[in-house]
PQR file of N, CA, C, O and H, with PARSE charges and radii, in Angstrom:
ATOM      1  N   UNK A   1      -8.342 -12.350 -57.951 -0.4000 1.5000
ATOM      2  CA  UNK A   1      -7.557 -13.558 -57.885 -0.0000 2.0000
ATOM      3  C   UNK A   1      -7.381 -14.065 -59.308  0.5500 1.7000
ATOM      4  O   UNK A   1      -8.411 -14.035 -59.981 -0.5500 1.4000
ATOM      5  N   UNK A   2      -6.669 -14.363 -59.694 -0.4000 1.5000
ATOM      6  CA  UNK A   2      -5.663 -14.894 -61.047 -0.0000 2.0000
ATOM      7  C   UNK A   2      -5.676 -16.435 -60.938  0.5500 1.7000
ATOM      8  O   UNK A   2      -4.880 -17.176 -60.362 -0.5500 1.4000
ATOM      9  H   UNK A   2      -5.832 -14.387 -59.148  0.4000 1.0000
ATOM     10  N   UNK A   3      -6.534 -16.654 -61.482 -0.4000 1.5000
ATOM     11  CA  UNK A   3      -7.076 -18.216 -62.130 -0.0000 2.0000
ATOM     12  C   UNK A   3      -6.801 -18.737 -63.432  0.5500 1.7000
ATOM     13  O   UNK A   3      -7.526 -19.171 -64.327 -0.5500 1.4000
ATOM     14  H   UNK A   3      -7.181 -16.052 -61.950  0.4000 1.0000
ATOM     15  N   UNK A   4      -5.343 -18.556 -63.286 -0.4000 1.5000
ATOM     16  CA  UNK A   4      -4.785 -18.958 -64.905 -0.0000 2.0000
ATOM     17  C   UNK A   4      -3.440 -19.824 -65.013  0.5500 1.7000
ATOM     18  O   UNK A   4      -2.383 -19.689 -64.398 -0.5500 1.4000
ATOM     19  H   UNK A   4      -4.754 -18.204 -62.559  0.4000 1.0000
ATOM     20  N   UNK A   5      -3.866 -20.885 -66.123 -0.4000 1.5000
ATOM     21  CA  UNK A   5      -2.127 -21.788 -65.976 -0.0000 2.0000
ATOM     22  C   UNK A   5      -1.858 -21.984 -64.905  0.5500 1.7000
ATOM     23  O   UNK A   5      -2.713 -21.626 -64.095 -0.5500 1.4000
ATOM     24  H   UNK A   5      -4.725 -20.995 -66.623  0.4000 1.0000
ATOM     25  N   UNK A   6      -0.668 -22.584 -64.382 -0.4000 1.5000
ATOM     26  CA  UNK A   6       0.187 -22.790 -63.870 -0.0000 2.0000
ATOM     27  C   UNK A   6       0.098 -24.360 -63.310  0.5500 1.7000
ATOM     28  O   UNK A   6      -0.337 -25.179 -64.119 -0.5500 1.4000
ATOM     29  H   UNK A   6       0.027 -22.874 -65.040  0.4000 1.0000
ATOM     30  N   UNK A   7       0.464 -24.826 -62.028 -0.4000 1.5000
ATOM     31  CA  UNK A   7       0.187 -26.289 -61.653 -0.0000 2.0000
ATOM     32  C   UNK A   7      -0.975 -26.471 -61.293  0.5500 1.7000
ATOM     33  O   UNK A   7      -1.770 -25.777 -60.659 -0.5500 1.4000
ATOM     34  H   UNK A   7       0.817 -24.160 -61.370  0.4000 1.0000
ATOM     35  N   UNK A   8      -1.022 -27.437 -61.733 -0.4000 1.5000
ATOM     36  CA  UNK A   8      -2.298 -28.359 -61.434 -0.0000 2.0000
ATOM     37  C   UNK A   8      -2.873 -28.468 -60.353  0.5500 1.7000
ATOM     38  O   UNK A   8      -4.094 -28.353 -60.239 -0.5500 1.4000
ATOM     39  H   UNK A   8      -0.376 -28.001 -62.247  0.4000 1.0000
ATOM     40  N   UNK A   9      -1.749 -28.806 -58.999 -0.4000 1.5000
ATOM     41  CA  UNK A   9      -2.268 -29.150 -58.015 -0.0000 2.0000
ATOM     42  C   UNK A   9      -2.756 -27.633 -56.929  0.5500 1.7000
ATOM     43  O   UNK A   9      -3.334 -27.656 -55.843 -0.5500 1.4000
ATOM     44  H   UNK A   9      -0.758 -28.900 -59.092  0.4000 1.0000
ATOM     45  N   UNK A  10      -2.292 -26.503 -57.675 -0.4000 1.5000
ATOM     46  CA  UNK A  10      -2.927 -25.089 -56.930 -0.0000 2.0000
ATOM     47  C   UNK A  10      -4.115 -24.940 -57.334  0.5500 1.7000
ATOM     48  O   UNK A  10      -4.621 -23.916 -56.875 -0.5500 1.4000
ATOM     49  H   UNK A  10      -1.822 -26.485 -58.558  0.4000 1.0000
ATOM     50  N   UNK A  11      -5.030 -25.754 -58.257 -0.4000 1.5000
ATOM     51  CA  UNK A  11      -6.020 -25.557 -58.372 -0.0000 2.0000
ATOM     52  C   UNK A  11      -6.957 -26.322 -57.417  0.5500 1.7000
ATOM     53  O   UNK A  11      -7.461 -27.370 -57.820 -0.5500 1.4000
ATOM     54  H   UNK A  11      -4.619 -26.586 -58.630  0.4000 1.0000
ATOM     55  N   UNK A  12      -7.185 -25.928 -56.348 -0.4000 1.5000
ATOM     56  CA  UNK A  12      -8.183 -26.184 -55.600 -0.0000 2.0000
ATOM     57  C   UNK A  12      -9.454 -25.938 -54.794  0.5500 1.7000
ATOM     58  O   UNK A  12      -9.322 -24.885 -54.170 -0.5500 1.4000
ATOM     59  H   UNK A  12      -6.776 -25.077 -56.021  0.4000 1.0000
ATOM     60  N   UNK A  13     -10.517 -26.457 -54.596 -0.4000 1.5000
ATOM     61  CA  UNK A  13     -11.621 -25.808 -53.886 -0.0000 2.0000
ATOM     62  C   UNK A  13     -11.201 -25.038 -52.458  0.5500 1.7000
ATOM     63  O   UNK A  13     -11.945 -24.130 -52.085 -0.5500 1.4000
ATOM     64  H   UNK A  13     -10.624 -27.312 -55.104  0.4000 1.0000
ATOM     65  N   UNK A  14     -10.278 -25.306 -51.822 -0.4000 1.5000
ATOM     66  CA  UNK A  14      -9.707 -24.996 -50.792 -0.0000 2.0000
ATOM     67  C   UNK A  14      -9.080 -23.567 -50.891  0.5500 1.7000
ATOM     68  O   UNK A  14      -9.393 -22.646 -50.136 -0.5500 1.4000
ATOM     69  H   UNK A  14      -9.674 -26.043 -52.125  0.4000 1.0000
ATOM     70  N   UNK A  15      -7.872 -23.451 -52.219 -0.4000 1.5000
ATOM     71  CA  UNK A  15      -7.565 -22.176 -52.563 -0.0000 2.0000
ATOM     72  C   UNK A  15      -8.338 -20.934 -52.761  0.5500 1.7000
ATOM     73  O   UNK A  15      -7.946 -19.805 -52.466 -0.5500 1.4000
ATOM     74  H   UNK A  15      -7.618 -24.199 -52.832  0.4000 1.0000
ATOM     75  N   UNK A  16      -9.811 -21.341 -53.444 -0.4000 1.5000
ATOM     76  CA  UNK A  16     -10.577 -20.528 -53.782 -0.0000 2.0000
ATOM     77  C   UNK A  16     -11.398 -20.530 -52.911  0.5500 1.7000
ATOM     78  O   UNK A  16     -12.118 -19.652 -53.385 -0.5500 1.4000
ATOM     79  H   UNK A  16     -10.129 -22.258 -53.684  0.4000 1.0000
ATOM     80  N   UNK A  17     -11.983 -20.871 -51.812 -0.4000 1.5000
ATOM     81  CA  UNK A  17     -12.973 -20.726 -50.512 -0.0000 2.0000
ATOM     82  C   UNK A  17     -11.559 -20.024 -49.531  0.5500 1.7000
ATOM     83  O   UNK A  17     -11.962 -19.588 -48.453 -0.5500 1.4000
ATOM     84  H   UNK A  17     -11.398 -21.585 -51.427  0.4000 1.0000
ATOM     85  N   UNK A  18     -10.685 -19.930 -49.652 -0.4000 1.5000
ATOM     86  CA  UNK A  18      -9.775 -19.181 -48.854 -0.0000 2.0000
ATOM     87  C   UNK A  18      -9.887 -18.012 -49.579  0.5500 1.7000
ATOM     88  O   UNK A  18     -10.691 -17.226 -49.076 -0.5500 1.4000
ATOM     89  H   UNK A  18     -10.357 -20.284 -50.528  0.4000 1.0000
ATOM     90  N   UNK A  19      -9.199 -17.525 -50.884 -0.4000 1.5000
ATOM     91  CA  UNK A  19      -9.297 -15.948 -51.315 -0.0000 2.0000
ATOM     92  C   UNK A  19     -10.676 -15.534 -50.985  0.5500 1.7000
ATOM     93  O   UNK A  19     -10.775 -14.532 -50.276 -0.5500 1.4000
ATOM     94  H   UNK A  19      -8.547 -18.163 -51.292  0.4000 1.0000
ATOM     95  N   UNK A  20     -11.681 -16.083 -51.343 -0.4000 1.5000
ATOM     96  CA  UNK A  20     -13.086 -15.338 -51.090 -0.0000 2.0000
ATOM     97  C   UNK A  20     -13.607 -15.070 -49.703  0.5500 1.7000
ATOM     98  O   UNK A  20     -14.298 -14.086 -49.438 -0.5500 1.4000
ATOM     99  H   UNK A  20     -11.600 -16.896 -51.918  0.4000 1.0000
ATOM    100  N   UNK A  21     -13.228 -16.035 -48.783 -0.4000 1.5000
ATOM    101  CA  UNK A  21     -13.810 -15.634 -47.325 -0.0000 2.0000
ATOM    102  C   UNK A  21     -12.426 -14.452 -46.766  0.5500 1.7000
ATOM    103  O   UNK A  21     -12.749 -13.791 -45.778 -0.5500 1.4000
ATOM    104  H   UNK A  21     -12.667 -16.834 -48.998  0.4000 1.0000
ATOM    105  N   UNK A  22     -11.158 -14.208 -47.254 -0.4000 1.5000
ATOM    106  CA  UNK A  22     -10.224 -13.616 -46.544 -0.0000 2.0000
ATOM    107  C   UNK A  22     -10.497 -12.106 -47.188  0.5500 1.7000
ATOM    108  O   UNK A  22      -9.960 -11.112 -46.698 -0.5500 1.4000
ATOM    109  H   UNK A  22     -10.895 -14.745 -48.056  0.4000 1.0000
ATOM    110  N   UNK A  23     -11.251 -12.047 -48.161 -0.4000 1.5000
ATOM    111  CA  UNK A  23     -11.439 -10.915 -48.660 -0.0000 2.0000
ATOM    112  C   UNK A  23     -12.226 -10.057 -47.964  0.5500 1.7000
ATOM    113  O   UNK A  23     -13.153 -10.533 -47.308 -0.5500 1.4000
ATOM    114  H   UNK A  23     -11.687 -12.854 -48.559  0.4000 1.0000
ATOM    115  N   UNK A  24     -11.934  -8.237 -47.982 -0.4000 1.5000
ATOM    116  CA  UNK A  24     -12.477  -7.317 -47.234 -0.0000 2.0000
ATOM    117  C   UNK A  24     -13.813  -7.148 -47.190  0.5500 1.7000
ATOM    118  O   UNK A  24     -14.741  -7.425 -46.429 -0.5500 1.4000
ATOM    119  H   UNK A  24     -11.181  -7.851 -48.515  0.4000 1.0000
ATOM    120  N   UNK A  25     -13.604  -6.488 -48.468 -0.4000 1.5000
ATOM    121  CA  UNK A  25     -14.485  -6.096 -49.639 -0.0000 2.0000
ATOM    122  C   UNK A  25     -15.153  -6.394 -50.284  0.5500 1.7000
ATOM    123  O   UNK A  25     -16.326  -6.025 -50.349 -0.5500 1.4000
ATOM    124  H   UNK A  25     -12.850  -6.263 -49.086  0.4000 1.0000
ATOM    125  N   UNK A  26     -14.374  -7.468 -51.230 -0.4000 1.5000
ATOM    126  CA  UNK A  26     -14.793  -7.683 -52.759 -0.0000 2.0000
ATOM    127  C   UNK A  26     -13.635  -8.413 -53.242  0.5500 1.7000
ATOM    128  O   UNK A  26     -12.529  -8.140 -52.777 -0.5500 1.4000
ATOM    129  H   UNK A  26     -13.422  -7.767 -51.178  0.4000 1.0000
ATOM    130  N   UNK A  27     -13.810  -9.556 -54.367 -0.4000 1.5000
ATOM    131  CA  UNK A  27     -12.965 -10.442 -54.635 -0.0000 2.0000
ATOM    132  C   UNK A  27     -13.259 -10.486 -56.089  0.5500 1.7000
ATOM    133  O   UNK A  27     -14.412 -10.737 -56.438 -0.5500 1.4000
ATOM    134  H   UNK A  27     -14.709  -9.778 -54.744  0.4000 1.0000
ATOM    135  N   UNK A  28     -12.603 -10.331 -56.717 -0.4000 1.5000
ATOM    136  CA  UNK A  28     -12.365 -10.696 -58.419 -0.0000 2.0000
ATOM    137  C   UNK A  28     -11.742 -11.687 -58.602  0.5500 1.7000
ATOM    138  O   UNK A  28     -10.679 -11.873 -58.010 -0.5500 1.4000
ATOM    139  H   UNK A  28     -11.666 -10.128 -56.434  0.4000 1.0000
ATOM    140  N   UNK A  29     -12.249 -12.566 -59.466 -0.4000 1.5000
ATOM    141  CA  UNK A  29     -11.971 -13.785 -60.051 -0.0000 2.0000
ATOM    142  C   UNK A  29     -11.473 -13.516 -61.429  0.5500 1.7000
ATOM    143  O   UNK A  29     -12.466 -13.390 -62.146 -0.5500 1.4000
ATOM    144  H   UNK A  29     -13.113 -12.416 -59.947  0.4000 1.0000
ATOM    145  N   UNK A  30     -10.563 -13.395 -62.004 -0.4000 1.5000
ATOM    146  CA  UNK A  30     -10.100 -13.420 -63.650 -0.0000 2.0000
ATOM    147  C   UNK A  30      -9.538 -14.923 -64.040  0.5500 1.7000
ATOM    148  O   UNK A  30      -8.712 -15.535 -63.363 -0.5500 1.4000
ATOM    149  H   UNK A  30      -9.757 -13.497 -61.422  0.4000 1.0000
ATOM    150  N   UNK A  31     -10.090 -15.359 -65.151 -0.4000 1.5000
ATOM    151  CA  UNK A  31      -9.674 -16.577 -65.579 -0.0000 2.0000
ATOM    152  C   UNK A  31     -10.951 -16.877 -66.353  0.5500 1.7000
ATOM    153  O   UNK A  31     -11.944 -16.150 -66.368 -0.5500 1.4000
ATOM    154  H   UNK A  31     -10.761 -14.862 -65.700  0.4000 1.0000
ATOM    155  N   UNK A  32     -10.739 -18.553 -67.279 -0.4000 1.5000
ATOM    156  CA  UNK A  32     -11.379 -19.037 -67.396 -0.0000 2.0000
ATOM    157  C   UNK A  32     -12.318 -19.787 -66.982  0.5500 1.7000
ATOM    158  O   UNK A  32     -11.979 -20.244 -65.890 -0.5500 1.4000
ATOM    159  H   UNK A  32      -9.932 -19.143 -67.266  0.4000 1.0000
ATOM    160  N   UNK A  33     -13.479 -20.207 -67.335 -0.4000 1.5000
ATOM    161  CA  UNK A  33     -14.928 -20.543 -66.804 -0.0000 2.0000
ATOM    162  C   UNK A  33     -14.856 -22.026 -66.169  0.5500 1.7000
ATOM    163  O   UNK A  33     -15.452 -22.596 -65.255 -0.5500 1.4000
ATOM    164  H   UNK A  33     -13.754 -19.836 -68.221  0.4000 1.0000
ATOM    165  N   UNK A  34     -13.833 -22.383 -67.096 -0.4000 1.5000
ATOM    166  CA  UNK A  34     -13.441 -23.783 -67.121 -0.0000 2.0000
ATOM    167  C   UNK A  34     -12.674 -24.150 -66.503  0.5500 1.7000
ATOM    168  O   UNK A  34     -12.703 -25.355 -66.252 -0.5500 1.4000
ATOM    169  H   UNK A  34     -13.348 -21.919 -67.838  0.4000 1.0000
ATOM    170  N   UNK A  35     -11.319 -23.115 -65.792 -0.4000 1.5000
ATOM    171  CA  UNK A  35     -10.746 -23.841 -64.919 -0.0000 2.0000
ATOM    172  C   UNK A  35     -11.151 -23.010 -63.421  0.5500 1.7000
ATOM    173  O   UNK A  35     -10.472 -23.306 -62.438 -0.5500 1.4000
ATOM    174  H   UNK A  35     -11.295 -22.137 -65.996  0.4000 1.0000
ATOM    175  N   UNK A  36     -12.117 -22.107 -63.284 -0.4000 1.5000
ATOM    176  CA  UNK A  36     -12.733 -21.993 -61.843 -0.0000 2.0000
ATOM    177  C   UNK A  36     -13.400 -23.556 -61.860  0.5500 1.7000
ATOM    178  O   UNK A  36     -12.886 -24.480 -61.230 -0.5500 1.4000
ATOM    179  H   UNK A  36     -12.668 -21.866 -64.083  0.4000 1.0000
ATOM    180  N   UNK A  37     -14.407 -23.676 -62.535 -0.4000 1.5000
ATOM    181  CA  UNK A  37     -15.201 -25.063 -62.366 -0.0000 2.0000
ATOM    182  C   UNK A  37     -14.236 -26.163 -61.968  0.5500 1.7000
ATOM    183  O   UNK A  37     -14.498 -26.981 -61.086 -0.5500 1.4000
ATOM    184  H   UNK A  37     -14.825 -22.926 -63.047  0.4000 1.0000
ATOM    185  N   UNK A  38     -13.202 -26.144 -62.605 -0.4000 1.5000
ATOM    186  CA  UNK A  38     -12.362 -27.313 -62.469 -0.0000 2.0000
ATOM    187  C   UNK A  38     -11.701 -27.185 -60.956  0.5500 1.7000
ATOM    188  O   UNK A  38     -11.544 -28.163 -60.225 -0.5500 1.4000
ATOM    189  H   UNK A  38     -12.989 -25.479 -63.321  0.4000 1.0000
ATOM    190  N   UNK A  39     -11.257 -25.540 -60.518 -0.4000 1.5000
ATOM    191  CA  UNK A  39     -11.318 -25.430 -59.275 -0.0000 2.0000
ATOM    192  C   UNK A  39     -12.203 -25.792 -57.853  0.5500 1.7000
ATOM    193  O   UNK A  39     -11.739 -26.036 -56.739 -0.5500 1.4000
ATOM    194  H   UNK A  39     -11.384 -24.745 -61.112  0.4000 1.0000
ATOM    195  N   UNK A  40     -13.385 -25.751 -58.202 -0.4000 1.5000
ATOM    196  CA  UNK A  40     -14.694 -25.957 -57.568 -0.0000 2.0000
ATOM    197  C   UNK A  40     -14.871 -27.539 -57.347  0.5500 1.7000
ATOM    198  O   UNK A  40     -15.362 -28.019 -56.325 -0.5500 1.4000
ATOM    199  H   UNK A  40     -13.761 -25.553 -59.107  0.4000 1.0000
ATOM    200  N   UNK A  41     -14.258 -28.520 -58.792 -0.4000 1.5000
ATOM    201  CA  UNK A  41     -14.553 -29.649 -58.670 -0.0000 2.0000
ATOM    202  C   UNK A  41     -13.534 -30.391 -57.655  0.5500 1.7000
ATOM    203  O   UNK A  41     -13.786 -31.414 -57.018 -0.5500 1.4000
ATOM    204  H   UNK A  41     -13.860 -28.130 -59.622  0.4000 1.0000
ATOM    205  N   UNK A  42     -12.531 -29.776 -57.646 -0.4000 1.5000
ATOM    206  CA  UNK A  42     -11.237 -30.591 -57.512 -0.0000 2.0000
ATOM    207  C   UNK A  42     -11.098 -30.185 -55.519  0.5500 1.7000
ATOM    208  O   UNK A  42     -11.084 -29.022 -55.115 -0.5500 1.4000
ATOM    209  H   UNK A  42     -12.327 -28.945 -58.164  0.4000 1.0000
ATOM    210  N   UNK A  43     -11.025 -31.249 -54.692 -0.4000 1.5000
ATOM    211  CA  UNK A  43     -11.490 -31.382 -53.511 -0.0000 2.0000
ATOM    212  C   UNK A  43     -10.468 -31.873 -52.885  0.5500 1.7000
ATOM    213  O   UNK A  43     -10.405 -31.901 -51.656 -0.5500 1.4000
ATOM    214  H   UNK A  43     -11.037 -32.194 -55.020  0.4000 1.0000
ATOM    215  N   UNK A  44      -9.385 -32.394 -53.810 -0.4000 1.5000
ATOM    216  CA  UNK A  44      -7.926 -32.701 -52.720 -0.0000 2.0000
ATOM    217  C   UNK A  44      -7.329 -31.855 -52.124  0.5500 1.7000
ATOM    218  O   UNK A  44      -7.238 -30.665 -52.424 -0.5500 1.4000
ATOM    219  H   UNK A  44      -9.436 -32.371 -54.808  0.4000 1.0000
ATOM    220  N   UNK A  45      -6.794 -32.500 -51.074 -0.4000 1.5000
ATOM    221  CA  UNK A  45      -6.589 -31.545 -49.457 -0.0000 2.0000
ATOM    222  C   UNK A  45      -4.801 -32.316 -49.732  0.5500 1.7000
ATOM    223  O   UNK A  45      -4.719 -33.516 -49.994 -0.5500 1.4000
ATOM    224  H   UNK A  45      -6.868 -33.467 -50.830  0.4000 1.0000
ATOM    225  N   UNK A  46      -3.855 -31.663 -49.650 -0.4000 1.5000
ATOM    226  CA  UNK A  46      -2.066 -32.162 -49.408 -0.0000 2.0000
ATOM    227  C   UNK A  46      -2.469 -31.768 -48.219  0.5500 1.7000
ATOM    228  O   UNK A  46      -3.280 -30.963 -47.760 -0.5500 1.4000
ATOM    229  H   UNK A  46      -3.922 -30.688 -49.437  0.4000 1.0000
ATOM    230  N   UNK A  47      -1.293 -32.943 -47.627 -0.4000 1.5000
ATOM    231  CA  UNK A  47      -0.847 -32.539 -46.201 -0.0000 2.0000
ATOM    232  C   UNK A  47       0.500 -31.621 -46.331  0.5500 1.7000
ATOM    233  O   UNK A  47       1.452 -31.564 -47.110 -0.5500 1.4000
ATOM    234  H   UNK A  47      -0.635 -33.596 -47.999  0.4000 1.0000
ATOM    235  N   UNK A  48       0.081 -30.948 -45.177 -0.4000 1.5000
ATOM    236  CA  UNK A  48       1.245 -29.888 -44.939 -0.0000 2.0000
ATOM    237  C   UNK A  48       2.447 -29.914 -44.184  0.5500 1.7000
ATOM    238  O   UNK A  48       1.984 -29.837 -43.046 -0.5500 1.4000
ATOM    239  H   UNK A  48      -0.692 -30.995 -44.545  0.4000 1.0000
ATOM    240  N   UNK A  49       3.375 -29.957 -44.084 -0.4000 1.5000
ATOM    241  CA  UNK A  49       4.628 -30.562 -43.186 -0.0000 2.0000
ATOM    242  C   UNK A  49       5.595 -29.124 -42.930  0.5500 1.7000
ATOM    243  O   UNK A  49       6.787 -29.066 -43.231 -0.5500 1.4000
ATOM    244  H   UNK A  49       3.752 -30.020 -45.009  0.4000 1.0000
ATOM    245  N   UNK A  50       4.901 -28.126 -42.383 -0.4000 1.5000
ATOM    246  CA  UNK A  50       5.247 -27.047 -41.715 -0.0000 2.0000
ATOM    247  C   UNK A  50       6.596 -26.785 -40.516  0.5500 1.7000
ATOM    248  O   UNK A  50       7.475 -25.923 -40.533 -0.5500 1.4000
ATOM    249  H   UNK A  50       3.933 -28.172 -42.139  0.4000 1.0000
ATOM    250  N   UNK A  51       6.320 -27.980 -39.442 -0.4000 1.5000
ATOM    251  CA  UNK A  51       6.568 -27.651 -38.524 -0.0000 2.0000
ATOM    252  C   UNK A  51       6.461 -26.829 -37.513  0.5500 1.7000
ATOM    253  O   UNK A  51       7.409 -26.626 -36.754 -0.5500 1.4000
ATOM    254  H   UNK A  51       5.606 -28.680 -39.428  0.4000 1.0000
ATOM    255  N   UNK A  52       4.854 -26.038 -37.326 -0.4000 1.5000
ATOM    256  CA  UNK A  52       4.637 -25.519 -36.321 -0.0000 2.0000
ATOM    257  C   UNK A  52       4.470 -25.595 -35.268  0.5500 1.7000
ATOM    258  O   UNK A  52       4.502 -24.774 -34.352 -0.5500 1.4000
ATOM    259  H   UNK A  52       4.084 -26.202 -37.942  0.4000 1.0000
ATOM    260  N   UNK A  53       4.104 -27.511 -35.379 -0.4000 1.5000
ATOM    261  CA  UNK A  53       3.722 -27.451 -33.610 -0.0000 2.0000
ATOM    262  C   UNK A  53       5.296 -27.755 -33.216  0.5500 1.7000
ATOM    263  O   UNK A  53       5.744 -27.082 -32.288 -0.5500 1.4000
ATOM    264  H   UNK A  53       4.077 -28.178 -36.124  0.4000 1.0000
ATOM    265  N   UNK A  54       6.053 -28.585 -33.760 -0.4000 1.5000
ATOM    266  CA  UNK A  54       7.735 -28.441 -33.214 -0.0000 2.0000
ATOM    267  C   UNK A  54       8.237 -27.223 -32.553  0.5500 1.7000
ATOM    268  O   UNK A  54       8.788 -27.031 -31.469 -0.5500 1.4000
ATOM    269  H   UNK A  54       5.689 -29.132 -34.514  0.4000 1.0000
ATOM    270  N   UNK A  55       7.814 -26.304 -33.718 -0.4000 1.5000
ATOM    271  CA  UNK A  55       8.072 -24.801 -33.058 -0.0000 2.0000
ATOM    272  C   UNK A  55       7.535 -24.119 -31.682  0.5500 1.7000
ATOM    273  O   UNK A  55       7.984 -23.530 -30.699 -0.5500 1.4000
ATOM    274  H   UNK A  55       7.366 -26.460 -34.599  0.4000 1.0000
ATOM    275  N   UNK A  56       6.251 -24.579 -32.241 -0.4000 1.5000
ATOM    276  CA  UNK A  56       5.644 -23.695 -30.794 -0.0000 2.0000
ATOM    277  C   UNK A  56       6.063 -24.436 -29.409  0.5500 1.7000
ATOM    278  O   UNK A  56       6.289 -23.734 -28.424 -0.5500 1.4000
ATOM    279  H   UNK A  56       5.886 -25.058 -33.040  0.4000 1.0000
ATOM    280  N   UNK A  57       6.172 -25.904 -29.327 -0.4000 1.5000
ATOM    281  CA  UNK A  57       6.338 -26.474 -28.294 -0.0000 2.0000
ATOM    282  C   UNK A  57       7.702 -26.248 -27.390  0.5500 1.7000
ATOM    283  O   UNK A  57       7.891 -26.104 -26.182 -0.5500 1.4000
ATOM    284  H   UNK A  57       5.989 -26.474 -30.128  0.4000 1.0000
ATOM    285  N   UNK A  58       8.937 -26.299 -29.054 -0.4000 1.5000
ATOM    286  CA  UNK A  58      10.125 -25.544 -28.284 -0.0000 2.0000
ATOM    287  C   UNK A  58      10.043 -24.459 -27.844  0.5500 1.7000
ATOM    288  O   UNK A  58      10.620 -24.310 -26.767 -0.5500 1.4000
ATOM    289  H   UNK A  58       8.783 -26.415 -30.035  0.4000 1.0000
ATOM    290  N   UNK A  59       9.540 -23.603 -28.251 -0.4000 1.5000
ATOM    291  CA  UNK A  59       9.196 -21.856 -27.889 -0.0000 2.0000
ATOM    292  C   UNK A  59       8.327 -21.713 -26.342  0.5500 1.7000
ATOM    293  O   UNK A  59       8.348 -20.768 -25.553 -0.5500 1.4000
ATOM    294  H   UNK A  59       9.071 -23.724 -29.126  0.4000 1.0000
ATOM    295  N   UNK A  60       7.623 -22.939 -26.258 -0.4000 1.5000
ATOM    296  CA  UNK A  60       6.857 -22.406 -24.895 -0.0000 2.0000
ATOM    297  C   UNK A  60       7.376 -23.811 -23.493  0.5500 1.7000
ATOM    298  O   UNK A  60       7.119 -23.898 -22.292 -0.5500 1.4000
ATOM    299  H   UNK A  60       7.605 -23.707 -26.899  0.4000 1.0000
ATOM    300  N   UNK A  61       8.057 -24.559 -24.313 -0.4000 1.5000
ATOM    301  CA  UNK A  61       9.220 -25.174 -23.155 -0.0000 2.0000
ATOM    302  C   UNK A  61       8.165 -26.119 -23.063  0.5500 1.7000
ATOM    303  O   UNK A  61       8.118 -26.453 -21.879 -0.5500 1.4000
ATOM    304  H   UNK A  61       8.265 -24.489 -25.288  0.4000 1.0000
ATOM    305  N   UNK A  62       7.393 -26.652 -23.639 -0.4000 1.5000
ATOM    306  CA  UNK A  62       6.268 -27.744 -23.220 -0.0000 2.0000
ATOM    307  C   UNK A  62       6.986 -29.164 -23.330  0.5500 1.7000
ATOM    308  O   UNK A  62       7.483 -29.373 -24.437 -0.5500 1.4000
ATOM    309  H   UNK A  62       7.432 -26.380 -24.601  0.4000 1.0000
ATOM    310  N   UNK A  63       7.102 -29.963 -22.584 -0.4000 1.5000
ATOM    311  CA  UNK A  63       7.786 -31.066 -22.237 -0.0000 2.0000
ATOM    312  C   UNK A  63       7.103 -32.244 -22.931  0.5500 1.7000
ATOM    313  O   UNK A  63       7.802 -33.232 -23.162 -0.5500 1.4000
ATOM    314  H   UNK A  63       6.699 -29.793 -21.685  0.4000 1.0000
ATOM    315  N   UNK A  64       5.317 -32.254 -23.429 -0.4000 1.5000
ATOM    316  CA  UNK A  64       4.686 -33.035 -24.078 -0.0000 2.0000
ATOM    317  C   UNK A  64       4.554 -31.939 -25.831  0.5500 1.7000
ATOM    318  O   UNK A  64       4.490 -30.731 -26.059 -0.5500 1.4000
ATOM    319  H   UNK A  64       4.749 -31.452 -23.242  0.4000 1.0000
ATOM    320  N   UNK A  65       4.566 -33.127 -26.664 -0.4000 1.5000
ATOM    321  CA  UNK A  65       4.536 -32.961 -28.023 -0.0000 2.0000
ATOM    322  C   UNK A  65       2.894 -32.354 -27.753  0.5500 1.7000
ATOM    323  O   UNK A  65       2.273 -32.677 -26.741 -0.5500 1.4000
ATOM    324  H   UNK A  65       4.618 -34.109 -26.479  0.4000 1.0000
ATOM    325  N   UNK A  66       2.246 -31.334 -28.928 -0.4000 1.5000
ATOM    326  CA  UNK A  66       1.381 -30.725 -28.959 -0.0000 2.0000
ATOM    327  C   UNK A  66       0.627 -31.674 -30.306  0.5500 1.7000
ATOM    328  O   UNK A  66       1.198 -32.211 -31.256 -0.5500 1.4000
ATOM    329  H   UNK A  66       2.751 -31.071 -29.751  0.4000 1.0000
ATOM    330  N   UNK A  67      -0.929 -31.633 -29.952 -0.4000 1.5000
ATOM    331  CA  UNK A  67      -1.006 -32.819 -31.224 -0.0000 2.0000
ATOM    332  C   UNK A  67      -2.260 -32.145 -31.020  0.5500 1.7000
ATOM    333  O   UNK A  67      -3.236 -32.433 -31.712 -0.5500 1.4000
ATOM    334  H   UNK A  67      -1.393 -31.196 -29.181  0.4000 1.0000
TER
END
């Protein structure tokens, strides 16, 4: 996983507890020391505005919103 530059807000504890548990094998970390840590520190969660449950609910004809 490539832990370098880019925005700010992809640096998160969330991003990096996802590559490591989705991994097979084995997970490589390349980057600096300083911005894994800064990854590790940083604990904000965005909300996500997907639209899946819209989807699934039209898709399975469900007459109540899915929540």
């Amino acid at each position: 996983m490539p832990v370098y530059g880019g925005y700010a807000g992809l640096f998160t504890r969330n991003l990096l507890y996802t590559a490591i548990t989705r991994a097979c094998d084995m997970v490589v970390i390349v980057g600096r020391e300083q911005d894994i840590k800064r990854m590790v520190e940083n604990n904000r969660q965005s909300v996500r505005y997907t639209g899946l449950k819209i989807l699934i609910s039209a898709l399975s004809g469900a007459s109540d919103e899915i929540k």
